[in-house]
Every structure is written in structure tokens, then in C-alpha cells.
C-alpha positions, 0 to 999 in steps of 0.5 A: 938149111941155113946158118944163121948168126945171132948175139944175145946178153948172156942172161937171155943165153942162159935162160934159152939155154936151161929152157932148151935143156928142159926140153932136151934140144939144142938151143938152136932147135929150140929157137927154130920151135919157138919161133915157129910157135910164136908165129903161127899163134900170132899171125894165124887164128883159129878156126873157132875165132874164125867162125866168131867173126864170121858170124858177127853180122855187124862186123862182116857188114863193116868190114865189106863196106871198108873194102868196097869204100876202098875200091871207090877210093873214099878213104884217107891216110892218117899220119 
């Protein structure tokens, strides 16, 4: 287990620690959840929206032809 050492304004202070209250948790346990939520609803997508892509022909077609065009190199960085 880690430590970790963070400051805040103490408004955001008293809106983590009612909502942390609410759920009758520490704040410290109560960051580690959101956290854990916020991540894993933003960087992992559903099984449902999984299938919705991949049953989009058009999409997948595009998204294939983007790798391949990758692999051949034909492909330029914007800046």
C-alpha cells in the first residue's frame, strides 16, 4: 500500500468530504473508488459498444485499411 500526499482548496476538501460521509468512507477510500470508477468507465467500453463497433462494416472496413496504411507507411504526422 502507498501513501500518497495531495493539496486541494478547501472547497473541493468539503465537497469530497460530505460525499465521503454520505457513503460513510474515508476520504482517502472514497478517492481510491472514484478513481477506480472514473477510470474504468473512460478508458474501458462496454461489451454492448464493443459489439456496436464491431458490427459496423464501414467502420471496421476504415479502421483495417488505417492499420494496414500504417504498416506500408502511407501515413503523415499533423501538427
Amino acid at each position: 500500500m502507498k501513501t500518497v500526499t495531495m493539496r486541494i482548496d478547501d472547497n473541493v476538501y468539503d465537497i469530497l468530504k460530505k460525499a465521503a460521509d454520505g457513503e460513510r468512507r474515508t476520504i482517502s477510500n472514497f478517492l481510491e473508488n472514484a478513481s477506480l470508477q472514473y477510470l474504468s468507465s473512460e478508458l474501458y467500453i462496454s461489451d454492448s459498444e464493443m459489439n456496436s463497433i464491431l458490427n459496423d462494416k464501414t467502420l471496421t472496413e476504415g479502421l483495417y485499411k488505417g492499420i494496414e496504411d500504417a504498416k506500408k507507411g502511407k501515413y503523415r504526422i499533423v501538427e
